[in-house]
C-alpha positions as CSV (number, residue, x, y, z in Angstrom):
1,X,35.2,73.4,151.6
2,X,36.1,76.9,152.2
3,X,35.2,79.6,149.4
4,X,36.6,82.8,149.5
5,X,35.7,86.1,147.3
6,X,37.8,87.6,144.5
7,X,35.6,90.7,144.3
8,X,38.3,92.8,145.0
9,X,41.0,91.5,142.9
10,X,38.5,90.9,139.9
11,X,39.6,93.4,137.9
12,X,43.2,91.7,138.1
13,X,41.7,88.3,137.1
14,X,39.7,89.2,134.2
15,X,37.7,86.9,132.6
16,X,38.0,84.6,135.9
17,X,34.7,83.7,137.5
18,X,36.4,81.4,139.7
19,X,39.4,78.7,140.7
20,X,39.7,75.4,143.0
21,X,42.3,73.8,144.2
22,X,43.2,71.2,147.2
23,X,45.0,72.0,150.1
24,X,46.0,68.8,151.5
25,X,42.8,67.7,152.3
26,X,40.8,71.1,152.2
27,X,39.0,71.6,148.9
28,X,39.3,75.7,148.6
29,X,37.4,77.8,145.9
30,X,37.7,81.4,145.1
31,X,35.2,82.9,143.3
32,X,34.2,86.9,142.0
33,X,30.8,87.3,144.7
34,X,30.4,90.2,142.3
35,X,29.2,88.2,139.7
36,X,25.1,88.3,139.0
37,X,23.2,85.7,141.6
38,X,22.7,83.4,138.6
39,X,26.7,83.7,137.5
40,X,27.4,82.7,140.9
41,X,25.3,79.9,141.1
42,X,26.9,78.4,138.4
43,X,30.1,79.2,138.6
44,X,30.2,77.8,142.2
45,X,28.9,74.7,141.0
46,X,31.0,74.6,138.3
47,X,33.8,74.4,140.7
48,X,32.7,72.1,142.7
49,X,32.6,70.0,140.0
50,X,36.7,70.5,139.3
51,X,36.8,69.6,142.9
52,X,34.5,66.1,143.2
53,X,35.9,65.0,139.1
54,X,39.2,66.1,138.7
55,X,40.9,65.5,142.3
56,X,42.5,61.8,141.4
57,X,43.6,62.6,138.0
58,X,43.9,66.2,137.8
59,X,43.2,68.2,134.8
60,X,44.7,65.8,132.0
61,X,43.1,68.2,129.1
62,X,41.7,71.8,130.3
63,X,39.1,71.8,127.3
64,X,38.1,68.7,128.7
65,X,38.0,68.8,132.1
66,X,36.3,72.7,131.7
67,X,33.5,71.0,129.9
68,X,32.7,68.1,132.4
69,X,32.7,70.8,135.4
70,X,29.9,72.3,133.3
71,X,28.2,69.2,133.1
72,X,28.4,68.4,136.4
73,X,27.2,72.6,137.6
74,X,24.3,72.2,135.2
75,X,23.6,68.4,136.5
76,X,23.7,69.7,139.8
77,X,21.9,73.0,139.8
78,X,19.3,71.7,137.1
79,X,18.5,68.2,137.9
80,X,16.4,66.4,134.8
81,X,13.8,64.6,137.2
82,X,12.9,68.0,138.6
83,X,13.2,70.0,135.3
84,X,10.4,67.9,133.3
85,X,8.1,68.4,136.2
86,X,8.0,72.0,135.7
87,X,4.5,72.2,133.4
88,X,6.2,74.3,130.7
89,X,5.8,72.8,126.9
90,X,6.5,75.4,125.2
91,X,10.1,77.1,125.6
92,X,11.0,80.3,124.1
93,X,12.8,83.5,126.2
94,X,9.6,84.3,127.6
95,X,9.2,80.8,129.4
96,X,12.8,80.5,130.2
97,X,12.7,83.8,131.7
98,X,9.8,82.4,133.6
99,X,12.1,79.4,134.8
100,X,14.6,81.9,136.0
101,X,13.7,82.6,138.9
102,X,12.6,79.6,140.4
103,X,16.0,77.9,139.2
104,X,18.2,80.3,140.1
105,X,20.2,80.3,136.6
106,X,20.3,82.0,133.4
107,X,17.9,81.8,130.9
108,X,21.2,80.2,128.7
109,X,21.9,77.7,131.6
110,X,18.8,76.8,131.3
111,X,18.5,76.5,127.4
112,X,21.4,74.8,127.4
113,X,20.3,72.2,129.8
114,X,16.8,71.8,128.4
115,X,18.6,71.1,125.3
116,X,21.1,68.4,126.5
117,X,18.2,66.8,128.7
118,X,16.3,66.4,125.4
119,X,13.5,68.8,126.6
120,X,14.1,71.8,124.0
121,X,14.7,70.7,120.4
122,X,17.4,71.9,118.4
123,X,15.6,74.1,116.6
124,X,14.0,75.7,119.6
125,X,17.4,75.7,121.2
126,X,18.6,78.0,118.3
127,X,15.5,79.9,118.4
128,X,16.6,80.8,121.7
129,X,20.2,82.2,121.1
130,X,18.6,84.0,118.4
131,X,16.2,85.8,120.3
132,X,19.5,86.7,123.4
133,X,21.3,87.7,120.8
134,X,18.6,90.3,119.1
135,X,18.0,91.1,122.9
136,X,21.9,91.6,123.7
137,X,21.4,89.0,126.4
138,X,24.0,86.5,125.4
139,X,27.0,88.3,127.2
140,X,24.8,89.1,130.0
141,X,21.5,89.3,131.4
142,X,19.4,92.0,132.9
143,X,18.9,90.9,136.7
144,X,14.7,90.4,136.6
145,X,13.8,93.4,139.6
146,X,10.6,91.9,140.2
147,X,11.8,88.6,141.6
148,X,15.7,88.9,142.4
149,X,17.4,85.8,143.2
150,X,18.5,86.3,146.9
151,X,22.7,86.7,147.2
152,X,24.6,83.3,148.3
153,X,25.8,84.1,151.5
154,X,27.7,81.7,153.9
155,X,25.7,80.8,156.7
156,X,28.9,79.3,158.7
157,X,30.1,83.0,158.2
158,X,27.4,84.1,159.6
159,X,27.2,82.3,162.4
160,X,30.8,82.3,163.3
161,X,31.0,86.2,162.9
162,X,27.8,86.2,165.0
163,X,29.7,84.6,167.5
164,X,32.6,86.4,167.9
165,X,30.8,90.2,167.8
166,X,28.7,88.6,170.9
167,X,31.9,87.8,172.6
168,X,32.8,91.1,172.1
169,X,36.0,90.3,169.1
170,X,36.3,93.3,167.0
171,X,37.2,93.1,163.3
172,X,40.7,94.1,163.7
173,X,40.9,91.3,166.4
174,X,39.9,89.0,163.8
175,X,42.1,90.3,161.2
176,X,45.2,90.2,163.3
177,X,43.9,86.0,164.7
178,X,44.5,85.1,161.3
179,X,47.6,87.4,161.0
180,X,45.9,89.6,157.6
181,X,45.6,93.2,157.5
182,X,41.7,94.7,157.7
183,X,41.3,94.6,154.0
184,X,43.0,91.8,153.0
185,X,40.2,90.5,155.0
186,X,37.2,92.4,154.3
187,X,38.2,91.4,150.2
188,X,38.0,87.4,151.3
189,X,34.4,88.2,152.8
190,X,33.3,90.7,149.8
191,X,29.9,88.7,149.0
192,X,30.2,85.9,151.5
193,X,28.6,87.7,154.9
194,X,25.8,90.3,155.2
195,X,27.7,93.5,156.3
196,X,25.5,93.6,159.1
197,X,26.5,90.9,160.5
198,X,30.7,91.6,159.7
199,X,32.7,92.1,163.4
């Protein structure tokens, strides 16, 4: 799979966390790395669930096929098995926020998965959209500064660009190999690399 950034062309794709799509047989996602850690997470996920689900029979119904890739992220990044080992009884914001950062997802994902795993009743599920909505959390939440989830980054990237700045290949070497212009490359990489280890 290769996933690429839209950081830089996010402002001309708003409202687009991310797309997939086959090319031939490579499965290719491009996703806003600008996005909060948790955001990302999921929206990642969420692709890769257009990618394993909808390859054979494409996307028949977009409402449809939108809400099994969400399914499948949540599924994926919030398994049920490991979810009801987590101790907590008792979810509210506080507990959720809590969960956060060993999950790696919103307190909402998590809500809403709580929820649909039959772990958070309905009532407690509302409770919860109440209290992000009094907190102004429900188009976005603060990023928790005591325990920030750690940026995704690539480690073939890594590794690869490692590589090549050992053997001496600049980045405009690089940017010429695969016949782009320096920041028509540097926007594909926006998120996906340390900068420390760029070429």
């Amino acid at each position: 799979m290769r996933v690429f950034s839209l950081a830089r062309l996010a402002n001309q794709w708003v409202g687009l966390d991310g797309l997939s799509f086959w090319h031939g047989i490579t499965p290719i996602v491009l996703v806003d790395t600008a996005m909060p850690t948790s955001r990302l997470r999921m929206s990642l996920a969420h692709e890769l669930g257009h990618l394993v689900l909808h390859k054979a029979h494409g996307l028949a119904d977009r409402r449809v096929s939108e809400h099994e890739a969400a399914k499948f992220a949540a599924a994926f990044l919030l398994p049920s098995d490991s979810l009801s080992t987590c101790g907590i009884r008792t979810y509210n914001v506080d507990a959720l926020v809590q969960l956060r950062a060993v999950w790696g997802a919103s307190v909402a994902a998590l809500a809403r998965r709580l929820y649909e795993v039959r772990m958070l009743s309905e009532w407690n599920y509302r409770q919860v959209f109440i209290q992000l909505s009094i907190l102004g959390w429900r188009k976005g939440e603060p990023e928790d500064t005591e325990r920030p989830l750690p940026s995704e980054m690539s480690v073939l990237l890594r590794k690869v660009f490692t590589t090549l700045r050992t053997e001496g290949t600049t980045h405009p070497a690089v940017a010429e190999a695969l016949n782009l212009n320096i920041d028509d490359l540097d926007a594909l990489l926006v998120g996906l690399l340390p900068t420390a280890v760029s070429v």
